[in-house]
LUMTI-965935 format. One record per residue: residue in one letter; z negated, x, y of N, C-alpha, C, CB in turn. Coordinates in steps of 0.2 Angstrom, whole numbers, plus 2048, in hexadecimal, padded with zeros to 3 digits. Glycine has a CB too. Example, Ala and Ser with C-alpha at 12.3 -4.5 7.8 and 13.67 -1.06 7.14 Angstrom:
<sites>
A7D98427E47D983E7EA7D98427F07D38397EAS7DD8407F57DC8447FB7D98408007E38467FD
</sites>
This chain:
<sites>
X74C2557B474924F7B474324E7B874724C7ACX74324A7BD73E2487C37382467BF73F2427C8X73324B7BF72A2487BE7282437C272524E7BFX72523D7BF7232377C371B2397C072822D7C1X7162397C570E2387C170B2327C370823E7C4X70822F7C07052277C16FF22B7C57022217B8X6FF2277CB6F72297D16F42227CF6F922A7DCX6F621C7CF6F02177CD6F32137C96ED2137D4X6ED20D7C86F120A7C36EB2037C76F120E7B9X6EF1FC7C86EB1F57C96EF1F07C86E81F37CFX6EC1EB7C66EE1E57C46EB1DF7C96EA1E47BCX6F31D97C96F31D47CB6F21CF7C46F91D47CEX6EC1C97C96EB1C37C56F01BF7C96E31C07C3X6F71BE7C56FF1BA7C86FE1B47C57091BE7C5X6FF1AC7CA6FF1A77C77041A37C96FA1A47C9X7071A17C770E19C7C970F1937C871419F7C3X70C1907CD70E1897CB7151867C970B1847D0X7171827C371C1817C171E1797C471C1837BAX7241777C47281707C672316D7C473016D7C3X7211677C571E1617C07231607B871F1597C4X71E1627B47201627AC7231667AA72315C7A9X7261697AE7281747AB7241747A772617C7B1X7251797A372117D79D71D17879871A1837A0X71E17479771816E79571B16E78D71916579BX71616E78971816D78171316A77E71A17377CX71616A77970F16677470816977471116876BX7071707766FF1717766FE17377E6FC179770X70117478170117978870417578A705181789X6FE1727906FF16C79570016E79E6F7168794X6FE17579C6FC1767A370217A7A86F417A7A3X7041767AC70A17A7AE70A17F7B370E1767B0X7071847B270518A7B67071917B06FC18B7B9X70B1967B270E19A7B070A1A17B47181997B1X7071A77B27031AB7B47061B27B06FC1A87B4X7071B67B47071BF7B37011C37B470C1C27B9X6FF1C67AF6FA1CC7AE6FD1D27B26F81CE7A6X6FE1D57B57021D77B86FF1DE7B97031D37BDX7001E37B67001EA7B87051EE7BB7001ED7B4X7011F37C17051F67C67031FC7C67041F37CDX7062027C57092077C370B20B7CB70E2057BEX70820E7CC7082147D370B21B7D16FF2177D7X71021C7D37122237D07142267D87192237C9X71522D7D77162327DD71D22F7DE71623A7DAX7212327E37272337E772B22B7E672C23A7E3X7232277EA7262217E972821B7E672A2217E9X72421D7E27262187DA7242157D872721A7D4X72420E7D571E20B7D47222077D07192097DAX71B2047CA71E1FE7C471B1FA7C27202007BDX71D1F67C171C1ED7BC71C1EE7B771F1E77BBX7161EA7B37141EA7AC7111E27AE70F1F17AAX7141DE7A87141D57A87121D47A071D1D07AAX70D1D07A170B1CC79B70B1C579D7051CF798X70E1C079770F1B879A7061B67987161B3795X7041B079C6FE1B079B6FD1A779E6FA1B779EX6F91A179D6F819B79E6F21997A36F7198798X6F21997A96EB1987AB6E719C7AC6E71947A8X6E019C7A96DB19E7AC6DB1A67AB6D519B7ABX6DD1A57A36DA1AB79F6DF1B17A26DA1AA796X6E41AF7A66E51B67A96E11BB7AD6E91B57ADX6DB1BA7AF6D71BF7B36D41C27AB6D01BB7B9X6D31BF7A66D01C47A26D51C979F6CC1C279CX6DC1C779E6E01CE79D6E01D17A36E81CD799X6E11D17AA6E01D57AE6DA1DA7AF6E11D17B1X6D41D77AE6CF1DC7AB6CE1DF7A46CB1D97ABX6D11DD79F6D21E179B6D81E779E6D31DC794X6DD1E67A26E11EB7A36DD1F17A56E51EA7A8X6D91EE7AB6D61F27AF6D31F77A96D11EF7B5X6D01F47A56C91F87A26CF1FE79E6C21F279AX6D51FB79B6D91FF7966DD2067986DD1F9792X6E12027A16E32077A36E120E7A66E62057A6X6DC20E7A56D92147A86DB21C7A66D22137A8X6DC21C79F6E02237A06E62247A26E122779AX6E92207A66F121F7A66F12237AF6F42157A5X6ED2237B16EB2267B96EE22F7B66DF2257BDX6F02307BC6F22397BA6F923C7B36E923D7B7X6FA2377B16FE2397A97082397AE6FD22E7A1X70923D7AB71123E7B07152387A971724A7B2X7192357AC71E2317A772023279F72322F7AAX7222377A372923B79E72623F79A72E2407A2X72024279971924279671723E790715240799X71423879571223379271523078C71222F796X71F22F79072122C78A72422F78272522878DX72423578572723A780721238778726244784X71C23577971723677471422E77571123E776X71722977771322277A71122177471721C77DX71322176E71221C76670A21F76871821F75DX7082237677032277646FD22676A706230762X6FF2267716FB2227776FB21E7746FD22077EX6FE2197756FF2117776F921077070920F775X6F921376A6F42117626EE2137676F6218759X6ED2157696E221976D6E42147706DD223773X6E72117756E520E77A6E32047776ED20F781X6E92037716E71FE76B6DF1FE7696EC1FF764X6E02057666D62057616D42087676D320C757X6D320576E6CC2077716C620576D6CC205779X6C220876E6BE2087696B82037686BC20D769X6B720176F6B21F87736B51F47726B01F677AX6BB1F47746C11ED7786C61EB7706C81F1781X6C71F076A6C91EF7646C81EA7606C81F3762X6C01E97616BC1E675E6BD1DD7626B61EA760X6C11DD7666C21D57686C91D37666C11D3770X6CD1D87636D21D47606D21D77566DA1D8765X6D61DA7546D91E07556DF1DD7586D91E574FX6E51E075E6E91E075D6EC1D975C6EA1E375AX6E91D37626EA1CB7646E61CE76B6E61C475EX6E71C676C6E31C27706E51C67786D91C276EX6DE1C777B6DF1C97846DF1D07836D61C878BX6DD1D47806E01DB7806E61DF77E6DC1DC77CX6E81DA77B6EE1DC7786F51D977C6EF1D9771X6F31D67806F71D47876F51D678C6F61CE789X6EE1DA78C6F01E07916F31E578E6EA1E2796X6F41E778A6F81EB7886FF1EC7876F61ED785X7011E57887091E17897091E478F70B1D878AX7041E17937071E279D7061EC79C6FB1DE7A7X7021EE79C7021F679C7091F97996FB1F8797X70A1F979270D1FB7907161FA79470B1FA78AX7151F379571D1F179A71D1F579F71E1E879FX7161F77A47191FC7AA7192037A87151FC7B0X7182047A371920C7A172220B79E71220F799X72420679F72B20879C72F2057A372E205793X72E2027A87302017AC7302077B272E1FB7ADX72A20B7B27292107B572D2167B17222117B5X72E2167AC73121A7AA73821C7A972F2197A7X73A2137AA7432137AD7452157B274720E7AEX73F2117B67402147BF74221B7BF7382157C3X73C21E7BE73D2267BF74122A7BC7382287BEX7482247B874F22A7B57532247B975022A7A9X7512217BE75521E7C475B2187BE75A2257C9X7582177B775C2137B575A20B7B07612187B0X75E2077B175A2017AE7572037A57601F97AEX7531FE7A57501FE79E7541FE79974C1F979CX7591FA79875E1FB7947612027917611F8797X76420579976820B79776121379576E20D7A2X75A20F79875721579675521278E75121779BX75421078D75521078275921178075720A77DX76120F78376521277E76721977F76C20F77EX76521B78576522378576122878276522678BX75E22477F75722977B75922B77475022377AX75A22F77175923176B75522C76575523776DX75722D76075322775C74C22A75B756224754X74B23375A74523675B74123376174623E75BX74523476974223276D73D22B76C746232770X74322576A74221F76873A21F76374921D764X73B22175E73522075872D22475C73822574DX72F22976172A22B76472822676972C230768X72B22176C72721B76D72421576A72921A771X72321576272021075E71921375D72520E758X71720D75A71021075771320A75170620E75CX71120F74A71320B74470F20B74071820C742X70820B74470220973F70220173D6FA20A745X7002027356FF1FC7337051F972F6FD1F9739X70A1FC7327111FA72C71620072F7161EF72DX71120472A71820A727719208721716212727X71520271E71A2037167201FD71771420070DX71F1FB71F7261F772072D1FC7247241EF726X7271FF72672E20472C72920872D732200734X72B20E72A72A21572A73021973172C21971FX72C21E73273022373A73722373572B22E73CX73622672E73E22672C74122072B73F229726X73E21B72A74321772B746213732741213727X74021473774521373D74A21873F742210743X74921E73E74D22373E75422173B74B22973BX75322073375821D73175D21873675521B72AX75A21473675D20C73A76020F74175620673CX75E21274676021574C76621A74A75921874FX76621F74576A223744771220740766229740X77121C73C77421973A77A21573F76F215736X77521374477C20E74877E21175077920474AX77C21974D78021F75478521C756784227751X78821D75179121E74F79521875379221C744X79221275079620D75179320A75B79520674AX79020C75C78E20976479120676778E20B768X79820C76879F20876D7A02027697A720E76DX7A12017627A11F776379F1F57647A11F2761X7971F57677921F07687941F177178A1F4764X7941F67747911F777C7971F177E792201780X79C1F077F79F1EB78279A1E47857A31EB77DX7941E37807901DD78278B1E178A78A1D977AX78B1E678B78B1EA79378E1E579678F1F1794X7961E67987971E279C79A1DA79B79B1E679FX79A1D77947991CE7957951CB79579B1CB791X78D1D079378A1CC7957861C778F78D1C9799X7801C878D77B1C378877B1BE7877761C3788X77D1BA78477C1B17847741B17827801AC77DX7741AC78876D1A778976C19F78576C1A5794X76819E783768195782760193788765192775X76118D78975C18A78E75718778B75F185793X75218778E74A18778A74918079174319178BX74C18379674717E79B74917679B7481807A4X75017379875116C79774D168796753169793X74716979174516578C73D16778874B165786X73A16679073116978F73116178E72916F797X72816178B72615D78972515678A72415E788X72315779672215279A72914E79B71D1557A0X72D15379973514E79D73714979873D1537A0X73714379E73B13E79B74013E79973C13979DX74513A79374B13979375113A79874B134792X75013879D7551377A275513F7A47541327A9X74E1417A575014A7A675314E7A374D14E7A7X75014E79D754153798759153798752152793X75E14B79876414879776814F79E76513F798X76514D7A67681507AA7681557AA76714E7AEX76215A7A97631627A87651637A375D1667A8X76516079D76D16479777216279976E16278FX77515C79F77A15B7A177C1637A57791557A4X7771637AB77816A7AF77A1707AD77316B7B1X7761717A57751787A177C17A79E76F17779CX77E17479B78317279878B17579E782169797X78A1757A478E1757A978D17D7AB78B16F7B0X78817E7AA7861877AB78818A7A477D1897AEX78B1867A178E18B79B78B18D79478F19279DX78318979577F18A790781185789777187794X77F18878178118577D77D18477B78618577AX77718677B77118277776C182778770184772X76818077776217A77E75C17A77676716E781X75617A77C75217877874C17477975017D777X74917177474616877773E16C77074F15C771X73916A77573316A77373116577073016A777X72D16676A72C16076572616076373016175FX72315B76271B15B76071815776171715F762X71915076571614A76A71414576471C145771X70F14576970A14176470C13B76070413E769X71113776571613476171B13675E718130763X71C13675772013975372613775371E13A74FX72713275672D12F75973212F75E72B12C759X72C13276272F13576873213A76972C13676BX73014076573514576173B14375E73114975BX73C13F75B74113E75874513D75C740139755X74413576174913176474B138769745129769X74713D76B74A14277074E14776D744145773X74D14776875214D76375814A76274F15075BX75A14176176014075F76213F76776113975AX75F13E76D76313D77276514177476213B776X76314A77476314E77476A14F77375F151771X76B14F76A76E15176677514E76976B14F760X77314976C77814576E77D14677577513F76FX77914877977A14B77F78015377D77214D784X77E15777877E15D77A78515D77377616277AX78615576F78A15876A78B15C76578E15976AX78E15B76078D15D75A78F166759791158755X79316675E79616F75F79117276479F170762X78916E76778317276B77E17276478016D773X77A17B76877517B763770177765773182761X76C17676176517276275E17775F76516975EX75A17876275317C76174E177763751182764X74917575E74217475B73E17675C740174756X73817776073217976272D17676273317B767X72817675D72217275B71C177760721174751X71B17D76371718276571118076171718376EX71218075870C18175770917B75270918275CX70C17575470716D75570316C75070B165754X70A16C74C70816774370316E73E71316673EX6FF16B7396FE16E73470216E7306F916D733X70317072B70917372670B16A72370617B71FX70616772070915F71C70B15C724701159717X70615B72A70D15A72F71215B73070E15B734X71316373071A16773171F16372C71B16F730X71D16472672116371F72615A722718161715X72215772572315072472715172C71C14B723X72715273072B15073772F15673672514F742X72F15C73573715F73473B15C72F738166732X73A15972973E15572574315272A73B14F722X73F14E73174214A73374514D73873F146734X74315273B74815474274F15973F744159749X74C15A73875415F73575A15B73675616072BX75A15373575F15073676514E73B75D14C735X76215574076415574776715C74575F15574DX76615E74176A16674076716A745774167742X76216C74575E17274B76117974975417374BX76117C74D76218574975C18574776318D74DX75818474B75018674A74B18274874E18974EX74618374873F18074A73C18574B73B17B745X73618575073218975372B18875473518B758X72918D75072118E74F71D18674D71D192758X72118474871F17E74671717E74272417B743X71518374270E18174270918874470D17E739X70118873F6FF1907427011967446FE19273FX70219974970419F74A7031A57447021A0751X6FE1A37426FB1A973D6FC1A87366F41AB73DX6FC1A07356FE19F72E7051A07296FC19972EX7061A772A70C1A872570E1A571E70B1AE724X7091A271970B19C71470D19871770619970FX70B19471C70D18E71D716190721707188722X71719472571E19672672319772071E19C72BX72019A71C72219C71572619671371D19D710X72219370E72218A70E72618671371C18770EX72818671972B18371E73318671E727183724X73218D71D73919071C73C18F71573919871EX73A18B70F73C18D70A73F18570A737192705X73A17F70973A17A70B73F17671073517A70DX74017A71674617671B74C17871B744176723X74C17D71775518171775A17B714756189711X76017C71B76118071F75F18372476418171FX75B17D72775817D72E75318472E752175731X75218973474F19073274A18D737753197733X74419573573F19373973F19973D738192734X73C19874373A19D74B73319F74C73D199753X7331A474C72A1A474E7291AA7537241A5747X7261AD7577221B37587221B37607261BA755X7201AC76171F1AE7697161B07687211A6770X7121AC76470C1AD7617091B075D70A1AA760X70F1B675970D1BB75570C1BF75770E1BE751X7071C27567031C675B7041CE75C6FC1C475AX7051CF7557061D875670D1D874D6F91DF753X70E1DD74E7111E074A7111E07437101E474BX7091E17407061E073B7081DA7376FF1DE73DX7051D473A7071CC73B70F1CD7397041C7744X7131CF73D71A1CE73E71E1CF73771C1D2744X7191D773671B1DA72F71B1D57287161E172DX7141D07297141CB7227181C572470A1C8720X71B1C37297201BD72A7251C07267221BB731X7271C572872E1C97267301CA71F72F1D0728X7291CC71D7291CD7147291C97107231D0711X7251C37127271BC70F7291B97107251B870DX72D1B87157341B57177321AE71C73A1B370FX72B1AF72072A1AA72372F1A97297231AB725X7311AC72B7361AB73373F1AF72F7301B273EX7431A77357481AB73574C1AE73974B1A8732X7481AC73F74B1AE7467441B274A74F1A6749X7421B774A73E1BB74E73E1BB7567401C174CX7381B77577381B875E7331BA7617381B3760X7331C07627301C67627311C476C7341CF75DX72A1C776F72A1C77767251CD7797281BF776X7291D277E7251D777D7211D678672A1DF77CX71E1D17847171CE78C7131CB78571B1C4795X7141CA77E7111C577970D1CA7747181C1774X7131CF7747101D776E7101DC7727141DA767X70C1E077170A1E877670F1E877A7091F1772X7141E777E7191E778171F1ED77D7171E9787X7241EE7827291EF78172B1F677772A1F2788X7251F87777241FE7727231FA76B71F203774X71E1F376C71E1F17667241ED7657191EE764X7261E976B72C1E57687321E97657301DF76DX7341EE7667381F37637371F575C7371F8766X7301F575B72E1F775572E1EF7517271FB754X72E1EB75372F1E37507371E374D72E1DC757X73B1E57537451E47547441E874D74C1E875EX7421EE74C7451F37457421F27417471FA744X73F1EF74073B1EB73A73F1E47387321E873DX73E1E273E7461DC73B74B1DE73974B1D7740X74E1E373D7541E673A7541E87337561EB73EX74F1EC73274F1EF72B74D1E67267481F772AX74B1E272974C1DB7237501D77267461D6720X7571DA72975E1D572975B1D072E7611D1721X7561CF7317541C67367571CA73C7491C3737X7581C474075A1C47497541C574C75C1BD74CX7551C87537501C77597521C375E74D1CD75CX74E1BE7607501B87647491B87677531AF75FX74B1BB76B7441BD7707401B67747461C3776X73A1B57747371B07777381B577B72F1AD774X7361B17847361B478A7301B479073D1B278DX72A1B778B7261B47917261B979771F1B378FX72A1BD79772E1C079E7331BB7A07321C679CX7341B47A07381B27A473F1B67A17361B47ABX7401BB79D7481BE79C7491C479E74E1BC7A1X7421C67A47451CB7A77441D27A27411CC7AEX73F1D279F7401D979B7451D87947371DD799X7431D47927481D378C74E1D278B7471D0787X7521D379475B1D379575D1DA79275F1D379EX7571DE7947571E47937581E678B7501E7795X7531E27877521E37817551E177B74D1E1781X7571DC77C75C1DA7777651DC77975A1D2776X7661E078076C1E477D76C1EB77876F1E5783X7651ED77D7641F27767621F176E75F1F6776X7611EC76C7601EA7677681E976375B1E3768X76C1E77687711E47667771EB7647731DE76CX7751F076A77A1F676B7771FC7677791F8774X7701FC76676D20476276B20075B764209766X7691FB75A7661F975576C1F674F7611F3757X7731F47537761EC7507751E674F7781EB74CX76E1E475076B1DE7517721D87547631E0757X7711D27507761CD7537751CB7587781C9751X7781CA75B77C1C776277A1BE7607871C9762X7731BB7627701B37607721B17697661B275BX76B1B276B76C1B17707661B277376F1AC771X7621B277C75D1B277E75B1AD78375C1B8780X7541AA7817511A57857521A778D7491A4783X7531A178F7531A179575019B79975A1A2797X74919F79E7451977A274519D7A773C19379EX74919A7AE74A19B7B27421997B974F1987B2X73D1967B67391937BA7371987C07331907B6X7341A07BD7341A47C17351A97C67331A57BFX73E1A77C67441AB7C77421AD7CF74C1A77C6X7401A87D273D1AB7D97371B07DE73C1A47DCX7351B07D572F1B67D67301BC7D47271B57D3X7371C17D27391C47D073C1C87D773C1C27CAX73B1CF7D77401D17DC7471D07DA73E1D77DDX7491D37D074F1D37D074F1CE7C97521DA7D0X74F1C97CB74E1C27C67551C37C174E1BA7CCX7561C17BB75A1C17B77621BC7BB7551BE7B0X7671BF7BA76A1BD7B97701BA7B276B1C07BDX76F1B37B67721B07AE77B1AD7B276A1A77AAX77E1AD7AE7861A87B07871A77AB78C1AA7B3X78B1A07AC79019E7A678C19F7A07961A17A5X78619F79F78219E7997801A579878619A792X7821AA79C7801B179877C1B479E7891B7796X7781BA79C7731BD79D7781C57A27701BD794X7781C67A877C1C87A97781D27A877F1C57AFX77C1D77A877A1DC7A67741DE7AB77F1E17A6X76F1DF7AD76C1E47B276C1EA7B57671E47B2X76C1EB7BB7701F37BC7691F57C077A1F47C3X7661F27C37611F57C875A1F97C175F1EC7CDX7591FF7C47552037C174F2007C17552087C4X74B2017BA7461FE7B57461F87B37411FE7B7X7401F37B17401F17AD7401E87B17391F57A9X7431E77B47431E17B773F1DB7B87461DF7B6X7391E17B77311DE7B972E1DB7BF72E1E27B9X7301DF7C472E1E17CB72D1D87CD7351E67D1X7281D77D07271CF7D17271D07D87211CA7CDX7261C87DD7261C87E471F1C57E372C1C57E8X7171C77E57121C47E37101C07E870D1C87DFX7121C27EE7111BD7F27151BF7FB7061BC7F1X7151BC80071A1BE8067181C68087191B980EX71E1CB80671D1D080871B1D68047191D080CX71A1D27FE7161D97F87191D67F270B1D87F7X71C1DE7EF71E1DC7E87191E07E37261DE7E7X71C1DE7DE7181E17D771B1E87D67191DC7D1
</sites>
């Protein structure tokens, strides 16, 4: 096996203006899409991306917080590194200054999304194979060697992801076939907040034509009416055999929520999403117990693992949308996927990668884990700053072949990430 050693380690502050009214929801007005961007120097050529999604300004302070966090990562060989990441990856979380401004949220913990993404994108590289094929070829000893399961081992102990990994050896070969058909996607980008009627109508017409079956319409406008009228035209466009998703990012407080999901159940959503506090697990509680059978989605704003462990226990979310640019990157969302697993919920991954690392992720979820086959967000806005931008057809998510983590961005004429 080729030794790769990290010679440097720097970060891009990546900013992306978006179409007029792209990305636009109920709280997030501002339509600029920005990467924290760690870049990873390794010997014999090699080099990696590490992405955390981020809004405006405050991308230069997770970029600085990278700089300050990556510094033991200069000189460490990969294969090293990762053999024991769980147990890094925990010192590099409790640094012992910078700890103190989350625990485990906020700018720090998004540079440790970007960091931790290019230690596993570097680390595909240098076995010359995509992210995907390097999970599943790991050992589930290998596997639990890259969690840190501080903080809920009384939810998922080493033996019990051992258990879960060892358990679904056997059956694989029925799962690997989604290799070569390919991941169903539903579309996010129809139905942001600034587009009128007539657009929405035309890009679920479009989406609809690209094979997509379920679409998703932002909700929260000040007029409460206006949600409505957009969910039955919606509803209407896309017919009774399309799925429809709910997305509040947050608005309502829980006697809000209680009162406008009444009303948009009547449209049959699968979902509703993050309809209120990100952190307030009673009021999700209550909202999931309350709107059934409509389910509830949350975790592009839960922040770590911890958080993730009390939704799960009390049954605040039914659909896990775990996003590894959202939680330490790629090592905690893994440790999120078998934590679901072991409480029967899905992972329906939020994508503030744009797709690209979690095409990766949720076939392993689906292939080592058995996790179901739902489907993954798909928002194309970025696809032209990727060197090898997701490929989507006929609604699906096609395999990736190209080695690592499908990070690598084009950051500006002539220079990639």
């Amino acid at each position: 096996m080729k030794n790769c050693v990290i010679q440097s380690v720097s970060t891009v502050d990546a900013r992306f203006a978006l179409p007029e009214g792209a990305g636009t929801d109920s709280v997030h007005t501002r339509n600029e899409y920005c990467m924290a961007v760690t870049r990873l120097a390794g010997d014999s050529q090699i080099s990696a991306t590490g992405i955390a999604l981020t809004l405006g300004d405050g991308n230069r302070l997770v970029c600085e917080a990278i700089d300050l966090l990556a510094k033991p990562l200069a000189g460490l060989e990969i294969n090293e590194l990762m053999s024991n990441f769980g147990k890094f990856s925990r010192r590099l979380a409790d640094h012992p200054s910078l700890r103190w401004l989350g625990p485990h949220k906020g700018v720090v913990h998004l540079a440790l999304a970007s960091i931790t993404n290019a230690c596993f994108d570097l680390w595909a590289k240098s076995r010359a194979v995509p992210l995907w094929k390097l999970l599943l070829d790991l050992t589930p000893e290998e596997i639990v060697a890259v969690l840190d399961l501080s903080y809920v081992e009384d939810a998922l102990s080493e033996q019990d992801a051992l258990a879960i990994l060892r358990a679904k050896l056997a059956t694989r070969n029925l799962r690997e076939p989604i290799l070569q058909t390919g991941y169903p996607g539903y579309d996010t980008s129809v139905g942001w907040m600034a587009y009128d009627d007539v657009k929405v109508r035309e890009l679920t017409a479009r989406a609809i034509g690209r094979g997509f079956r379920a679409f998703k319409l932002k909700v929260g406008s000040a007029d409460e009416s206006r949600d409505l009228r957009r969910a039955a035209m919606l509803r209407g466009v896309v017919g009774e055999a399309g799925i429809l998703l709910f997305d509040a990012n947050q608005h309502w407080n829980l006697p809000g929520a209680r009162r406008i999901c009444r009303e948009l159940a009547q449209f049959k959503p699968l979902w509703i999403e993050e309809p209120t506090h990100p952190d307030d697990v009673y009021a999700h509680v209550v909202l999931a117990r309350e709107l059934a059978p409509v389910k509830i989605a949350a975790g592009e704003h839960i922040p770590n693992r911890v958080l993730f462990k009390n939704f799960l226990h009390y049954g605040g979310v039914h659909f896990v949308q775990a996003d590894c640019t959202r939680l330490a990157g790629v090592s905690e969302f893994l440790t999120v996927s078998l934590m679901a697993k072991k409480f029967g919920l899905p992972i329906v991954p939020h994508v503030g990668d744009m797709g690209q690392l979690h095409q990766h992720l949720v076939l392993f979820n689906h292939v080592a884990l058995d996790h179901e086959v739902v489907f993954l967000e798909h928002i194309p806005h970025l696809k032209d700053h990727f060197v090898f931008p997701a490929q989507v057809s006929g609604g699906l998510y096609k395999t990736p072949q190209e080695p690592g983590a499908s990070s690598d961005m084009i950051l500006n004429a002539g220079e990639h990430g």
